[in-house]
C-alpha positions in Angstrom: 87.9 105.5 104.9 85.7 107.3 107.4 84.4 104.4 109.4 81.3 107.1 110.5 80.1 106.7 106.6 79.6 103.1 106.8 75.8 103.8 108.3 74.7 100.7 107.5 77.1 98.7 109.8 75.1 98.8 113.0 73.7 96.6 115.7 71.0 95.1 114.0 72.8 94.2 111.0 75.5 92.8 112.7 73.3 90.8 114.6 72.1 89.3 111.5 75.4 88.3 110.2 76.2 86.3 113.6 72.8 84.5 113.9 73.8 83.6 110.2 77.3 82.4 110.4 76.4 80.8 114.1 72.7 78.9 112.8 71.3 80.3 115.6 68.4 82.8 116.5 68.8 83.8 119.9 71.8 85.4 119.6 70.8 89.1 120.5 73.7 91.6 120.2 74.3 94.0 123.5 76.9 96.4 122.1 80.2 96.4 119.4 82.9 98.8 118.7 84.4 99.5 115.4 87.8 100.2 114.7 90.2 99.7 111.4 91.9 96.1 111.4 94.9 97.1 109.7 97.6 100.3 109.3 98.5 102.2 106.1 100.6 99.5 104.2 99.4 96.7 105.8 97.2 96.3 103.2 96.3 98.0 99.6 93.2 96.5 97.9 90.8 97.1 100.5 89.1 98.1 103.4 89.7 95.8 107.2 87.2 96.5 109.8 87.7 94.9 113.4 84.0 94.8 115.3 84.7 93.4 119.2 80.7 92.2 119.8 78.8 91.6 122.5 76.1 89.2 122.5 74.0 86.7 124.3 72.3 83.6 123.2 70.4 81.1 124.8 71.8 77.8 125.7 70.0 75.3 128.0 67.1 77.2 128.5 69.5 80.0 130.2 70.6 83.6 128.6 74.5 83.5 128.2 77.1 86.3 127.1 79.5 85.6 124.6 82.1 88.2 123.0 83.5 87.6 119.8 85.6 89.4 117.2 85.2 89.3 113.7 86.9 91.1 110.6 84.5 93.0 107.6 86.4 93.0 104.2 85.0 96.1 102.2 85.9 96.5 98.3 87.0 100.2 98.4 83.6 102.3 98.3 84.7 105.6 97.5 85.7 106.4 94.0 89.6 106.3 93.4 92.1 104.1 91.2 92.2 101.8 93.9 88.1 101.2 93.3 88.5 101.1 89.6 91.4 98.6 90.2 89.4 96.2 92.2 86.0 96.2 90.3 88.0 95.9 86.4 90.5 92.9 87.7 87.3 91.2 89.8 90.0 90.3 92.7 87.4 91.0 94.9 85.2 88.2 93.4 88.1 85.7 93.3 89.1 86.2 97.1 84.8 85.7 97.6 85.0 82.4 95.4 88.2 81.2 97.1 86.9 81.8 100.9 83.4 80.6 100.1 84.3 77.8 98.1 87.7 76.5 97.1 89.4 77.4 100.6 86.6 75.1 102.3 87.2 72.4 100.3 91.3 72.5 100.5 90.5 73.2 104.6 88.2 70.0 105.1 91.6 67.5 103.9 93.3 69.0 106.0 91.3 69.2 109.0 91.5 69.0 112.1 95.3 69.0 112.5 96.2 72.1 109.6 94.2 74.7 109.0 95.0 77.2 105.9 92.7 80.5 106.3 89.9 81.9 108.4 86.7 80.8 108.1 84.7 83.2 106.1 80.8 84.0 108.1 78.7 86.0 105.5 79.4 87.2 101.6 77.7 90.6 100.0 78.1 90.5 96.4 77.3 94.3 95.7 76.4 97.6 97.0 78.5 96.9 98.8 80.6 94.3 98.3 82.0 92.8 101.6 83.4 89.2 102.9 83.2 88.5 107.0 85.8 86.5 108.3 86.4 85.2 111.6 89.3 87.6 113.2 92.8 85.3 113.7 94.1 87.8 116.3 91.4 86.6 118.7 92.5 83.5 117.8 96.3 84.0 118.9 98.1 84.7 115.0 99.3 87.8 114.7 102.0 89.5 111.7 105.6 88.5 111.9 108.3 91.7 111.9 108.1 92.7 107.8 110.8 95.1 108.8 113.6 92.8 109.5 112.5 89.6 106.9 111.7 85.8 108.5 114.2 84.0 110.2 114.7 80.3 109.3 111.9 78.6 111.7 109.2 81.3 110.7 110.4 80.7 106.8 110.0 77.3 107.1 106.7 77.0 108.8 106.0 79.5 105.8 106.9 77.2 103.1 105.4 73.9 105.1 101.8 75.8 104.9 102.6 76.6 101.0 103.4 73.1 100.2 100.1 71.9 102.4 98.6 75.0 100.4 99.5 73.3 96.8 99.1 69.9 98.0 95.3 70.6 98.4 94.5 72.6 95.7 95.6 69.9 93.6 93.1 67.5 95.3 90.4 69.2 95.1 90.8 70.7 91.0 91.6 66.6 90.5 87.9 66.1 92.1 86.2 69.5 90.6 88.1 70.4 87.2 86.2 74.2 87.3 88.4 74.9 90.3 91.2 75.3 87.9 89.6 78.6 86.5 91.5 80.8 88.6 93.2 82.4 85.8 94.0 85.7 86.7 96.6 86.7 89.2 98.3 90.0 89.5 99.6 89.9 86.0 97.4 89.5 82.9 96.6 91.1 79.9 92.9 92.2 80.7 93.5 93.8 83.7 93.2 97.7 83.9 95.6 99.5 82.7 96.6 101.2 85.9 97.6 98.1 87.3 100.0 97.6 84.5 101.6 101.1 84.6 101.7 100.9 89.1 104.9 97.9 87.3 106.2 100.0 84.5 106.2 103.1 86.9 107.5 101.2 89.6 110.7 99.1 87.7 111.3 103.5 86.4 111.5 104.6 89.7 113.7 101.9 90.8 116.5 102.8 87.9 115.4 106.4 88.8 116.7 105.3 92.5 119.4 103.3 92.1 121.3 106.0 89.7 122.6 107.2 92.8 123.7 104.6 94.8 127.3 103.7 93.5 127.2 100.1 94.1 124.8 99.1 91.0 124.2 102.5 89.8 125.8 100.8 86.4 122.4 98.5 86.1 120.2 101.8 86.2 120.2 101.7 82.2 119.4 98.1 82.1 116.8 98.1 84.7 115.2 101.3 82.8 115.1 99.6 79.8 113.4 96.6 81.1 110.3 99.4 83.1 108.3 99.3 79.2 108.2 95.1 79.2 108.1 94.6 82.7 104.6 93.3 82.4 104.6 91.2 80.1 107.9 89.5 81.1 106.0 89.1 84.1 103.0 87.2 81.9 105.4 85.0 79.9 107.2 83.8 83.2 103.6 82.3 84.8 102.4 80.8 81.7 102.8 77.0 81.4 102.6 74.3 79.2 99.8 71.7 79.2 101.9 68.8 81.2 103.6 71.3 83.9 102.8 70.6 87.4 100.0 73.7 88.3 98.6 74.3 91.4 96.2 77.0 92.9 98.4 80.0 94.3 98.4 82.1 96.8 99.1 85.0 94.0 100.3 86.9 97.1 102.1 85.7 99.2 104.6 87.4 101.7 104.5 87.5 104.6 102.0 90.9 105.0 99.7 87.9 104.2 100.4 85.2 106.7 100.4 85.3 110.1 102.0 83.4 112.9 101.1 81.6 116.2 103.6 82.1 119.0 104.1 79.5 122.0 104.9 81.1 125.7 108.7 81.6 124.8 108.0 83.6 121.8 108.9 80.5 119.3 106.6 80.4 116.2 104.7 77.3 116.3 102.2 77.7 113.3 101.3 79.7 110.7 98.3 80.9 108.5 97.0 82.9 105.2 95.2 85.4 104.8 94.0 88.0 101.8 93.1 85.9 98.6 92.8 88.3 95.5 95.3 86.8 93.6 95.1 83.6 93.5 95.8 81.6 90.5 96.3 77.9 88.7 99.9 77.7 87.6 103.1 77.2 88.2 103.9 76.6 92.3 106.7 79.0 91.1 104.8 82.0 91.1 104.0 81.7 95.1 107.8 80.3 95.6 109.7 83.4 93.7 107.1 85.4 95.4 108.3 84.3 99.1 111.5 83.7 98.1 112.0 87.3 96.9 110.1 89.3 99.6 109.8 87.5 102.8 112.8 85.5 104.3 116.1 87.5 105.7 118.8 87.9 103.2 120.4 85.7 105.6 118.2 82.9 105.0 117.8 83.1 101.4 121.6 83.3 101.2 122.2 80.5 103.2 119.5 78.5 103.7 117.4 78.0 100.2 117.8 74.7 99.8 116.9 74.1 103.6 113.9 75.9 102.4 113.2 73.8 99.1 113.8 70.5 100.8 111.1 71.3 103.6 108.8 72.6 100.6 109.2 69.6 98.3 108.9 67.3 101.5 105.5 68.5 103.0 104.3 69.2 99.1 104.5 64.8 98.2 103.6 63.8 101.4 100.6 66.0 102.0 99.3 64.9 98.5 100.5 61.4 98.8 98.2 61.4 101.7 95.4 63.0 99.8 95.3 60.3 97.0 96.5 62.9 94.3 96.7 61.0 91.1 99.2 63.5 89.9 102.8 63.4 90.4 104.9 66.0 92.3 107.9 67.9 90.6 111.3 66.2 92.0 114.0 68.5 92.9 115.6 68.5 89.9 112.4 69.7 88.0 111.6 71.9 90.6 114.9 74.4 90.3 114.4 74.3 87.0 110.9 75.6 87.1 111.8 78.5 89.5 114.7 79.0 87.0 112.7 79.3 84.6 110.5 82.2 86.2 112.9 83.3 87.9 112.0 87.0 86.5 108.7 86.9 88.5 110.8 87.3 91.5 112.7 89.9 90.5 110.0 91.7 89.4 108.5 91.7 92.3 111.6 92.7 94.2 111.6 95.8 92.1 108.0 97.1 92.8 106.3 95.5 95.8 108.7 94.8 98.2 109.7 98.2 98.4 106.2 98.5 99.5 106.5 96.1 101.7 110.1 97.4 103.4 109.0 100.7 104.2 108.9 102.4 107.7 104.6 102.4 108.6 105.3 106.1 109.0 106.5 107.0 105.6 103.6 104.2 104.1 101.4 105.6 101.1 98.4 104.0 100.2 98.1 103.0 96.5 96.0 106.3 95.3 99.0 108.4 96.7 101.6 106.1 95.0 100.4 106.9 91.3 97.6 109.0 91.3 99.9 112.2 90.9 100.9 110.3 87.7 104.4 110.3 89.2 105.2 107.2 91.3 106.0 108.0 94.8 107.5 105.0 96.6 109.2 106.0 100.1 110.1 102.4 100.4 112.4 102.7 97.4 114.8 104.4 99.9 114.2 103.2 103.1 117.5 101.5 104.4 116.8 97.6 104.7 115.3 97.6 101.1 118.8 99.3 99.9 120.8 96.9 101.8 118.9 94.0 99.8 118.8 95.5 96.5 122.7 95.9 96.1 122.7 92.1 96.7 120.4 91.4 94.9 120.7 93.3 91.3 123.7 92.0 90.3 122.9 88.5 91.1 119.6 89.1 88.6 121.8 90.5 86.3 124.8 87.5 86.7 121.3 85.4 85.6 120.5 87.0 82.5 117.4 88.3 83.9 118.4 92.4 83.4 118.8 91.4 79.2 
């Protein structure tokens, strides 16, 4: 995206967004520079604009300058798949919705000692469509290394915000039923059909792959013959029953979508979300299979799981204890079986984003280059560290039934 196209972002607008978002008329902007906020696959379903802004405002009867960052959101503008994507699913409209509404609501429990997101400034609902969020980097969080996975005090703090996350989101649907209508996610049955085939493509290019690496190249067939269901196996494993514990998830969460705080010896001391297109009411095991099978190193997952389940559980009854929640959180027991249960969900996901998510930023494609040849090209699918994981990994799925 050409920033230069984007006319309309310019002083005056700006301005108007800040004396908005701050309730205050004075502020006058003195300059801003525009950059992008994010690299090639740091993000895939839209645009990240950083603007550094210089302003004053009068305080006290005096003129004082301020300088403040802030991040612009932008649903993809110029016609591709990606824009077809976004406007046919209406993640857009669920990420507006959650930062708007939902997130403010699960924020103000929490508050003042937890905070889950940014706090969103100013919402355009068309032409185009655009959220404004306060920038975290200014505010010390930045992106953990996706290269080498989380090691066990990052994966923690991780899952401590996921169970604060859930806990919330319960409270607030028991107080407003209609936040429960989150119903989407990445996989369901109305969503366009690209998005569909970027799984069935994807879980083909994987068996493609993995023909040649000796080690599991005798799951290829399996794993091929699996790339025509893969969607809806991904469907079946979020649906739930009416008495299941549900919560509103993340719907993406790695750790591309979280960032971290750092104290002066480089130990992370907390930990954030960001990008909310896919959230959805069901199963915690959608955002646990999710983290599970994309962000911690092998290391951890090997070794320390139930480190990591214990912490989850922990933060998950306490935190809605202490909200009030009327309903009752899973116990252990019932939670491995859940994530048992959907277990596919993180395998699935293993197979198609994480290669996405393992791949050098020089070799990243953005989402039009992946499949708009109508071959899938995923550089990630051979990158070294995503290799190293996947002969693990495979026959484990398979040891579980999961490869049929």
């Amino acid at each position: 995206m050409a920033l230069e196209t984007l006319t309309w972002l310019n002083l005056s607008f700006v301005e108007n967004i800040l004396r908005k978002s701050e309730e205050d008329d004075s502020i006058q902007m003195i300059d801003m520079s525009i950059k992008p906020a994010t690299k090639k696959g740091d993000n895939y379903f839209s645009d990240m604009i950083r603007i550094m802004i210089e302003f004053s405002r009068n305080q006290g009867g005096h003129k004082i300058k301020e300088k403040k960052s802030i991040i612009i959101k932008l649903s993809p503008i110029i016609e591709s798949i990606r824009q077809k994507f976004i406007k046919e699913s209406g993640s857009f409209h669920t990420e507006i919705s959650m930062m708007s509404d939902t997130l403010n609501k699960m924020n103000k429990l929490l508050e003042p000692k937890y905070r889950l997101s940014g706090k969103s400034l100013y919402v355009q609902n068309e032409h185009p469509t655009f959220l404004v969020i306060e920038d975290l980097m200014f505010l010390g969080f930045r992106m953990a290394d996706r290269l080498s996975g989380l090691d066990l005090t990052h994966s923690v703090l991780a899952l401590q915000g996921l169970a604060r996350f859930h806990a919330a989101s319960v409270a607030v649907c028991e107080k407003e039923p209609k936040q429960k209508e989150y119903s989407k996610g990445m996989f369901y049955h109305q969503h366009p059909p690209e998005l569909q085939a970027f799984f069935v493509m994807g879980t083909k290019a994987l068996a493609d792959e993995i023909a040649n690496w000796p080690e599991v190249k005798k799951y290829s067939e399996k794993i091929a013959k699996l790339s025509d269901h893969i969607y809806q196996i991904a469907e079946d494993a979020v649906k739930t029953s009416k008495d299941d514990f549900k919560v509103i998830n993340h719907g993406d969460c790695h750790l591309n979508n979280m960032l971290f705080k750092y104290d002066n010896d480089g130990k992370p001391i907390d930990q954030i979300f960001v990008d909310f297109q896919m959230c959805i009411y069901t199963t915690p095991a959608v955002d646990l299979n999710y983290f599970l099978n994309t962000s911690p190193s092998m290391d951890v997952v090997e070794n320390e799981r139930n480190t990591l389940l214990n912490e989850y559980l922990g933060i998950l009854s306490a935190t809605m204890k202490q909200l009030n929640c009327k309903t009752q959180p899973p116990t252990m027991e019932e939670l491995k079986a859940i994530l048992k249960r959907s277990a596919s969900y993180g395998m699935i996901i293993s197979f198609t984003i994480l290669p996405l998510m393992l791949c050098s930023k020089s070799e990243s494609k953005d989402l039009d280059e992946i499949i708009s040849t109508g071959t899938f090209i995923n550089p990630g699918l051979q990158s070294e560290s995503y290799k190293k994981l996947m002969i693990k990994k495979i026959p484990l799925y398979d040891e579980w039934g999961l490869l049929g």
